[in-house]
TIZA-26931 format. One record per residue (C-alpha): residue number from 1; chain; x, y, z. Coordinates in steps of 0.1 Angstrom, whole numbers, plus 5000, padded with zeros to 4 digits. Layout:
BEGIN
+------+-------+------+------+------+
| resi | chain |   c1 |   c2 |   c3 |
+------+-------+------+------+------+
|  NUM |     A |    X |    Y |    Z |
...
+------+-------+------+------+------+
//
This chain:
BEGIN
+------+-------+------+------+------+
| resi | chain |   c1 |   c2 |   c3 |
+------+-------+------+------+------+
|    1 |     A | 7320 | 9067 | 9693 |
|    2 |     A | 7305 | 9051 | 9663 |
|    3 |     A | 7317 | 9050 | 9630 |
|    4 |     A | 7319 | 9033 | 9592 |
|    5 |     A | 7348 | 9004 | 9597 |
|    6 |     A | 7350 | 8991 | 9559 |
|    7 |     A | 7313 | 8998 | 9554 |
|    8 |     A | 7297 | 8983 | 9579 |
|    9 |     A | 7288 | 9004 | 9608 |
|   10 |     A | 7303 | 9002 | 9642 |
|   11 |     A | 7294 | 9015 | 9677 |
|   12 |     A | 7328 | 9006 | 9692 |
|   13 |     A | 7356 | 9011 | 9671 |
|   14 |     A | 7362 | 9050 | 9676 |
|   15 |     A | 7377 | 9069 | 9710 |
|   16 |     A | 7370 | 9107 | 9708 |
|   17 |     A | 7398 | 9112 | 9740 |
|   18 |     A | 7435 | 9104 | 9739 |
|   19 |     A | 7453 | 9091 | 9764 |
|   20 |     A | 7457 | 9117 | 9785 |
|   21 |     A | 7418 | 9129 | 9783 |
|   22 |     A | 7421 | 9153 | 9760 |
|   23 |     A | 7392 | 9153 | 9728 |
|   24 |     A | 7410 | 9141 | 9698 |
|   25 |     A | 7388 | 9152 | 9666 |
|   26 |     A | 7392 | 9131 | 9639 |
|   27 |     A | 7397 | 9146 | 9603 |
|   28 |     A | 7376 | 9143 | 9576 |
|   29 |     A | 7383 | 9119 | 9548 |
|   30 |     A | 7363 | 9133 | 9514 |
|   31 |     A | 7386 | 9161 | 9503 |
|   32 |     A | 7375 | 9171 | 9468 |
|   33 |     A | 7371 | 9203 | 9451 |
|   34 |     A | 7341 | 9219 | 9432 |
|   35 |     A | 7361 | 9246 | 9409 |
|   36 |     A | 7352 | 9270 | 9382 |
|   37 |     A | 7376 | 9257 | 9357 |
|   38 |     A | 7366 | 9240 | 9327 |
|   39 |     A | 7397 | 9211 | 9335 |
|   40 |     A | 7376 | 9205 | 9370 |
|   41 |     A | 7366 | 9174 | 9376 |
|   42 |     A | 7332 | 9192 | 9401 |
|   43 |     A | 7327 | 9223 | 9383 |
|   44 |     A | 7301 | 9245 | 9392 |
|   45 |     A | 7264 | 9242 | 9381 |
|   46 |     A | 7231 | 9246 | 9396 |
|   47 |     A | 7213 | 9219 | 9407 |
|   48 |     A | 7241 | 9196 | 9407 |
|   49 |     A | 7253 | 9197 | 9442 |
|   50 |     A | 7230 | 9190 | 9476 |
|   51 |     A | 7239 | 9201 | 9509 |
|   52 |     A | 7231 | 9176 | 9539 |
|   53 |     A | 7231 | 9192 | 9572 |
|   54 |     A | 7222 | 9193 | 9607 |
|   55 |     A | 7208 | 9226 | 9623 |
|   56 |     A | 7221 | 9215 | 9655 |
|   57 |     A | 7262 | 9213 | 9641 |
|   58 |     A | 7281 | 9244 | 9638 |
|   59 |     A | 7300 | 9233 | 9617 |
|   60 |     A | 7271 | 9223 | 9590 |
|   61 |     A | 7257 | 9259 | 9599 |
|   62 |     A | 7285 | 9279 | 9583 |
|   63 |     A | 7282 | 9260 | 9550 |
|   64 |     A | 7240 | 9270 | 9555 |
|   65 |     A | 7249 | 9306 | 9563 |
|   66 |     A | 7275 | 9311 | 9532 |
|   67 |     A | 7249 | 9298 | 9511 |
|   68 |     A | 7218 | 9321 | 9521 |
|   69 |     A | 7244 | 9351 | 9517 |
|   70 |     A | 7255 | 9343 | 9486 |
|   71 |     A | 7215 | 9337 | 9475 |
|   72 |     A | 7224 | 9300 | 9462 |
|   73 |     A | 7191 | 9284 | 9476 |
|   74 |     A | 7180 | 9277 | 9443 |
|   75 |     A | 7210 | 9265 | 9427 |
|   76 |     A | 7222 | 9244 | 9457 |
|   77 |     A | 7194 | 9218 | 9474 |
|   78 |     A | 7190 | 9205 | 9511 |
|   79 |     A | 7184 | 9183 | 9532 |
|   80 |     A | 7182 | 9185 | 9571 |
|   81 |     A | 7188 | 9152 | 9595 |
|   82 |     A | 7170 | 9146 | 9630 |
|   83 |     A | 7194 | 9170 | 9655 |
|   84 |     A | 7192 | 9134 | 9682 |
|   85 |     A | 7218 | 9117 | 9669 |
|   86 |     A | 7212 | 9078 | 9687 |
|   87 |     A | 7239 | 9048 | 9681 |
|   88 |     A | 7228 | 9043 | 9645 |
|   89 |     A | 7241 | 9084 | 9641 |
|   90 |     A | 7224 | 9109 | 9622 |
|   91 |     A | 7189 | 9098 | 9612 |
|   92 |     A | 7161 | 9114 | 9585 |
|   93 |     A | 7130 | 9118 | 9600 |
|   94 |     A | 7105 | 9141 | 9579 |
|   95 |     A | 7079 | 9139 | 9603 |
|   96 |     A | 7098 | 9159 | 9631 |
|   97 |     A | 7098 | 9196 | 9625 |
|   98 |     A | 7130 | 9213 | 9607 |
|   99 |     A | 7140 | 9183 | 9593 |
|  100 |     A | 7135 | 9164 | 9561 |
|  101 |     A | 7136 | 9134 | 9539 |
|  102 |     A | 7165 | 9121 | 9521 |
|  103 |     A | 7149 | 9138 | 9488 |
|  104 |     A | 7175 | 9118 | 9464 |
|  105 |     A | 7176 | 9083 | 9477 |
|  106 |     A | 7152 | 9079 | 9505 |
|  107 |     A | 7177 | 9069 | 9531 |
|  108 |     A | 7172 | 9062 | 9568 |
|  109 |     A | 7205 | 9073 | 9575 |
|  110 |     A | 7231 | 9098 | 9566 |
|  111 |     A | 7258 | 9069 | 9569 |
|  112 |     A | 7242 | 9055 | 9535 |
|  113 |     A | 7253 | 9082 | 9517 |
|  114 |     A | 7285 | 9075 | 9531 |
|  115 |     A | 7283 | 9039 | 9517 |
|  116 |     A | 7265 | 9050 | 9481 |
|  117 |     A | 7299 | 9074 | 9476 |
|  118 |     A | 7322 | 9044 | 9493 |
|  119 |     A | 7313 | 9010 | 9497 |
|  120 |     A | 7346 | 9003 | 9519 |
|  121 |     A | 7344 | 9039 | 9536 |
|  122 |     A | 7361 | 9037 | 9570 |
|  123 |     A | 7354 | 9069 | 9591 |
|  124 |     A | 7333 | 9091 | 9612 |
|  125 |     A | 7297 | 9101 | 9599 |
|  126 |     A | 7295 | 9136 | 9598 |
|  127 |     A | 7279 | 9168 | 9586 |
|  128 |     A | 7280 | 9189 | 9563 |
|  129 |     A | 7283 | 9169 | 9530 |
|  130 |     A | 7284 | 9181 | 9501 |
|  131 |     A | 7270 | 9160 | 9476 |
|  132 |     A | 7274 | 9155 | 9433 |
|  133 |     A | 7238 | 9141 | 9421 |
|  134 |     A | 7261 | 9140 | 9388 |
|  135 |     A | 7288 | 9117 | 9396 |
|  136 |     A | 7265 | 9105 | 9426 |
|  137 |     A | 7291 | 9111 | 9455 |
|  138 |     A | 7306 | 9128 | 9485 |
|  139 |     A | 7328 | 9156 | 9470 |
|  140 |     A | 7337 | 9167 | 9503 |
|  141 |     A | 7328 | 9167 | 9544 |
|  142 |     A | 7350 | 9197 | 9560 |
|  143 |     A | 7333 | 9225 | 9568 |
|  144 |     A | 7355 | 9253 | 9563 |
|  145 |     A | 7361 | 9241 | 9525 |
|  146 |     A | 7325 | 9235 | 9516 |
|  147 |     A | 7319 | 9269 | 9530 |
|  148 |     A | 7347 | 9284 | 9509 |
|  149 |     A | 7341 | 9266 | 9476 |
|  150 |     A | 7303 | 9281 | 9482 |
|  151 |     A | 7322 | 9315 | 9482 |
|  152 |     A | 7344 | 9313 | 9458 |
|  153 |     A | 7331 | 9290 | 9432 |
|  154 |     A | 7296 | 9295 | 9425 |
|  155 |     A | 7295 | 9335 | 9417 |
|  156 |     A | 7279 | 9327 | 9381 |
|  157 |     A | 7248 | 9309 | 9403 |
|  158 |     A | 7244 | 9333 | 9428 |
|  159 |     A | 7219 | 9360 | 9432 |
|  160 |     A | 7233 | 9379 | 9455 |
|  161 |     A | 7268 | 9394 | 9448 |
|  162 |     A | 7284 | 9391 | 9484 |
|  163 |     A | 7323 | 9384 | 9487 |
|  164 |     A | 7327 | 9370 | 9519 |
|  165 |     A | 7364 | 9359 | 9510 |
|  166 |     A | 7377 | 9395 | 9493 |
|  167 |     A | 7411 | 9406 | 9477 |
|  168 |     A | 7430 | 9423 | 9501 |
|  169 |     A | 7415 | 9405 | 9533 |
|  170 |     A | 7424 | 9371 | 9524 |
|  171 |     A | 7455 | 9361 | 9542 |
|  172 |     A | 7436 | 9383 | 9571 |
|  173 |     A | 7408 | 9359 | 9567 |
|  174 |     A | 7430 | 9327 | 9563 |
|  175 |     A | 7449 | 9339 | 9599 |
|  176 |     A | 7421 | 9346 | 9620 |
|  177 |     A | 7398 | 9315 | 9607 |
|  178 |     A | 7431 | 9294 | 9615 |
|  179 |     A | 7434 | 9313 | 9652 |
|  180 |     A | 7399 | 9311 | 9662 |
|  181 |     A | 7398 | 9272 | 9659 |
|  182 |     A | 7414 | 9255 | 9680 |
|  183 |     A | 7405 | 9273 | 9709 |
|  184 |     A | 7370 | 9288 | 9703 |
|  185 |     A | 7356 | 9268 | 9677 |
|  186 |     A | 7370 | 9234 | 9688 |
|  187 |     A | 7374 | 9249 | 9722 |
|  188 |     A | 7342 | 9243 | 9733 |
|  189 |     A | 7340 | 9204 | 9723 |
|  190 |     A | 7380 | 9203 | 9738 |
|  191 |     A | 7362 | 9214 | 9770 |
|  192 |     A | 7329 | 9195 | 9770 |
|  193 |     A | 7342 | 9162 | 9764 |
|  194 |     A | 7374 | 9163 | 9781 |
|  195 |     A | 7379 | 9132 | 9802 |
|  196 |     A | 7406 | 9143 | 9830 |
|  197 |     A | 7411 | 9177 | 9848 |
|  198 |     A | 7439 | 9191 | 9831 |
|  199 |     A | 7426 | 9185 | 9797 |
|  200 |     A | 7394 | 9204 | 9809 |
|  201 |     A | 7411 | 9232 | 9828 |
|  202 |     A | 7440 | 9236 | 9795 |
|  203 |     A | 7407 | 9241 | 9772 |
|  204 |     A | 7389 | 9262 | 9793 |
|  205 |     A | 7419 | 9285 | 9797 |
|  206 |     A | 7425 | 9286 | 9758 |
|  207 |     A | 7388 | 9293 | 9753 |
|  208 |     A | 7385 | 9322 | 9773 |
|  209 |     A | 7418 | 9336 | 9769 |
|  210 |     A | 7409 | 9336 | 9730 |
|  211 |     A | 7372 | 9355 | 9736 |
|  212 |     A | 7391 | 9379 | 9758 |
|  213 |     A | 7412 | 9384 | 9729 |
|  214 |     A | 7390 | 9389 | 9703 |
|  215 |     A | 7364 | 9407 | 9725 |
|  216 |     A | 7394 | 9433 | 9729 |
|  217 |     A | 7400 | 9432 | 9693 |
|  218 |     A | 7359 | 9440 | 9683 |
|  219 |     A | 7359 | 9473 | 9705 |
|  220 |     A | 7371 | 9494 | 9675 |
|  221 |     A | 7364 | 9471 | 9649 |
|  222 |     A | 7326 | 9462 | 9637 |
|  223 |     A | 7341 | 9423 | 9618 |
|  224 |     A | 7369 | 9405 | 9627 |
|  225 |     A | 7386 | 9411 | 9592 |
|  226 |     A | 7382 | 9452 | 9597 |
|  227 |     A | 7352 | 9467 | 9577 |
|  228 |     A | 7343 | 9440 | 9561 |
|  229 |     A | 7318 | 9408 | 9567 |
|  230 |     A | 7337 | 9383 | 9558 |
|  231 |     A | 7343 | 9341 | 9561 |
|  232 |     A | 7358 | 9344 | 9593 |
|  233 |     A | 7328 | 9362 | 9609 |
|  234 |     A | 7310 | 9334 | 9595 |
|  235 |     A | 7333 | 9307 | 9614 |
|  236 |     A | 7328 | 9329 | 9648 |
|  237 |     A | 7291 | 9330 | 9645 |
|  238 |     A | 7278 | 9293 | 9642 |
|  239 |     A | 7300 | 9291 | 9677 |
|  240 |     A | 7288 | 9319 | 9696 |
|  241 |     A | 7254 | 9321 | 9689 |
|  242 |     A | 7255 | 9285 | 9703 |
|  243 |     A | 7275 | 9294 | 9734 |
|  244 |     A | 7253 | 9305 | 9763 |
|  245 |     A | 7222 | 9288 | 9752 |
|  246 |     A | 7246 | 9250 | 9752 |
|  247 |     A | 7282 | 9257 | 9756 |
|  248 |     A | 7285 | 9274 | 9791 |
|  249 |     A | 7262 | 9251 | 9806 |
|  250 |     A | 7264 | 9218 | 9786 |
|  251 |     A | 7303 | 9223 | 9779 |
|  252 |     A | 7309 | 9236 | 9812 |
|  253 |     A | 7323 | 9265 | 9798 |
|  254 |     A | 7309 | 9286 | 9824 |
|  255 |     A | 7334 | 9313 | 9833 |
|  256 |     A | 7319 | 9339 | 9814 |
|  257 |     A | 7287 | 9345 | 9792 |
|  258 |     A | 7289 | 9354 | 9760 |
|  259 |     A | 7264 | 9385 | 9767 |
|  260 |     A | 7289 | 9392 | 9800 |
|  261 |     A | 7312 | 9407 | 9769 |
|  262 |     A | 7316 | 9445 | 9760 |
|  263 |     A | 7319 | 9442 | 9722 |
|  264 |     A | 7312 | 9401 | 9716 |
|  265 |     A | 7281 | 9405 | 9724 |
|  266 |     A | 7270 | 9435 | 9703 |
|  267 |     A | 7287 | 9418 | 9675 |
|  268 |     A | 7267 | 9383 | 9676 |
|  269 |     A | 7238 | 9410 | 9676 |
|  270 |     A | 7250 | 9428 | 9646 |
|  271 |     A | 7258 | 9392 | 9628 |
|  272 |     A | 7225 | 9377 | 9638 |
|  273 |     A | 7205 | 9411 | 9625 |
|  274 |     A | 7224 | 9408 | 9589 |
|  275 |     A | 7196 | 9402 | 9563 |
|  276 |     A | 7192 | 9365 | 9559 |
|  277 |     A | 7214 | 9357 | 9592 |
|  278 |     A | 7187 | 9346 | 9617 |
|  279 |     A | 7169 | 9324 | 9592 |
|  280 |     A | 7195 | 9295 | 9594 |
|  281 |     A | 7194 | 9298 | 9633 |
|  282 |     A | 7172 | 9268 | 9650 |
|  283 |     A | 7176 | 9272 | 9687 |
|  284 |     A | 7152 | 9244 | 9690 |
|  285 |     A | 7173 | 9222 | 9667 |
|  286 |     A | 7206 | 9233 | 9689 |
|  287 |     A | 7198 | 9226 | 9722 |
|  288 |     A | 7180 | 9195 | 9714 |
|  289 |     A | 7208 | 9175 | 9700 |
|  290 |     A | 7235 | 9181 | 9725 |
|  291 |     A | 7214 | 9180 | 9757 |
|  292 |     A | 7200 | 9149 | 9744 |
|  293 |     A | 7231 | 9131 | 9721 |
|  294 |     A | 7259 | 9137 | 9745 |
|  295 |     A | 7246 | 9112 | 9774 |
|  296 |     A | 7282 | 9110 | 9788 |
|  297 |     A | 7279 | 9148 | 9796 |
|  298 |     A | 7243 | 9154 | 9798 |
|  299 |     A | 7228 | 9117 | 9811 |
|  300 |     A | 7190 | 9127 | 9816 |
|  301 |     A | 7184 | 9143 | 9791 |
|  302 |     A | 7170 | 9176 | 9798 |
|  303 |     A | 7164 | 9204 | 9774 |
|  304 |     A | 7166 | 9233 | 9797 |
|  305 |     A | 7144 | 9259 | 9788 |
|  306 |     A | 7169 | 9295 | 9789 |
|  307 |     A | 7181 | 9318 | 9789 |
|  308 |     A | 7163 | 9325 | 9759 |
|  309 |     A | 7193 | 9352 | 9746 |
|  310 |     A | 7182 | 9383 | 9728 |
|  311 |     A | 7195 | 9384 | 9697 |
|  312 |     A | 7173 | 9410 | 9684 |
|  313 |     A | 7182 | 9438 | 9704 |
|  314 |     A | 7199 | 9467 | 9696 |
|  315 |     A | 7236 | 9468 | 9690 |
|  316 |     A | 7249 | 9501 | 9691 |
|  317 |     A | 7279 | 9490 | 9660 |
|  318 |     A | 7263 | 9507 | 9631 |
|  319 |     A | 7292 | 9536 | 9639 |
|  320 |     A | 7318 | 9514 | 9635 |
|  321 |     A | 7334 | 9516 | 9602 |
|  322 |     A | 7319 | 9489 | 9573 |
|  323 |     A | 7282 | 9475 | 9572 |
|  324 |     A | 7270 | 9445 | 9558 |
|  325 |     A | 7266 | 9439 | 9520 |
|  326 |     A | 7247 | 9460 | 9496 |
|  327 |     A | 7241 | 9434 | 9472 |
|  328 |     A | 7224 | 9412 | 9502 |
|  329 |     A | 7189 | 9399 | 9491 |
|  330 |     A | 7170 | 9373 | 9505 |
|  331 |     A | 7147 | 9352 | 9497 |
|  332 |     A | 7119 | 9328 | 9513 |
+------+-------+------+------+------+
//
């Protein structure tokens, strides 16, 4: 796979399998903190920080999603890369539909950015970043702490008052987001690219051992957390609204649907109906960039055209104890 090496972009100097076929994911390397402490070095402030995503990536979705439920649009600017993703990695292309300029620097690539923040960076290219127009770097590139810094440490920039991250859930939170990773949300990817039959068939097993879990776990319980939407819902989302319509097919993790479920089904209903919920969902976006990036798994090409899930129908969960925020307002 391709990566910074000192800088300077290479197409050769990263294996995503170890040696016994098994996807290795790499971790990210810009690990700072914005914090709402006067001694913080990112502290929080609107219109200082820029988000750069992809539609396509989970993992850049959750840190969209926090941010249109906690109503930080205005305070928190971004920018969306082309979901194909060629050998020079992810590329701005304003012209295509859903995705955008580089508005602070006009760069053709997201691996510039990379450069700007560290002339000698050496590793992977990825999304999200969160960016400090400020100090005019990467503050950090993981997911799950962007998302939780959003959270947590922009309340005074906010318009919506939505704790997704609440006293007296929090360690719940922390446990489940931890136990829904490695085999759901890095599940799919430890399926799809594994290189040898074990690795495949040790993935698979985790995968749908873990939805069988948690499927069992939704029947009397409308969020993950209890009565409460929190983080970790967040974290479940961005993988299974992806799942039927790329990861049972392009993943091959084809024993079940996700719409085959009792209770996971009705839930990515309930999630995907929560005001401002559908908004960050580009289907178009998804399917395009792995049915066309991934040409080790996927070599023509394709898009295919279903199954065209409906998210809108009716869930039946609104008797379940908790609902989604009051405070929850969205905007354009």
């Amino acid at each position: 796979m391709n990566m910074l090496v000192d800088g300077e972009w290479r197409t050769d100097a990263y294996e995503s399998t170890n040696d016994d076929g098994e996807f290795d994911r790499q971790d990210t390397t810009f690990r700072n903190w914005v914090r709402d402490d006067p001694d913080a070095r990112f502290q929080p402030e609107a219109g200082r920080y820029h988000l750069y995503v992809s539609l396509a990536c989970p993992w850049a979705h959750r840190t969209l999603l926090v941010r249109k439920l906690k109503g930080l649009e205005d305070a928190i600017g971004v920018d969306v890369v082309d979901p194909y993703r060629a050998e020079d990695g992810w590329q701005f292309t304003p012209a295509k539909a859903g995705c955008t300029e580089d508005s602070l620097y006009g760069s053709d690539y997201l691996r510039e950015l990379y450069v700007r923040a560290d002339p000698d960076a050496t590793c992977r290219v990825t999304v999200p970043v969160l960016w400090d127009t400020k100090a005019e770097t990467i503050v950090n590139n993981e997911s799950k702490e962007i998302l939780r810094m959003l959270d947590t440490e922009f309340d005074d920039v906010a318009d919506n008052d939505v704790d997704l991250y609440p006293e007296g859930y929090q360690d719940d939170v922390d446990d489940i987001i931890e136990r829904i990773y490695e085999p759901i949300n890095n599940g799919v990817y430890r399926s799809g690219f594994a290189n040898s039959q074990a690795a495949y068939d040790s993935a698979v097993e985790d995968l749908f051992d873990a939805l069988d879990h948690w499927d069992s776990v939704l029947e009397d319980r409308r969020y993950l957390a209890g009565d409460r939407l929190t983080e970790a819902d967040v974290c479940m989302f961005t993988t299974l609204v992806r799942f039927d319509e790329v990861y049972h097919t392009h993943f091959m993790c084809n024993h079940q649907f996700i719409r085959e479920y009792d209770n996971l089904w009705p839930y990515l209903r309930d999630l995907y109906q929560t005001p401002g919920v559908a908004e960050t969902v580009n289907m178009a976006h998804i399917k395009e960039h792995y049915y066309t990036t991934h040409p080790d798994v996927s070599p023509k090409r394709i898009v295919p055209k279903g199954p065209d899930s409906d998210f809108e129908a009716a869930h039946d969960r609104d008797d379940l104890p908790g609902e989604p925020p009051e405070d929850l307002v969205v905007t354009a």
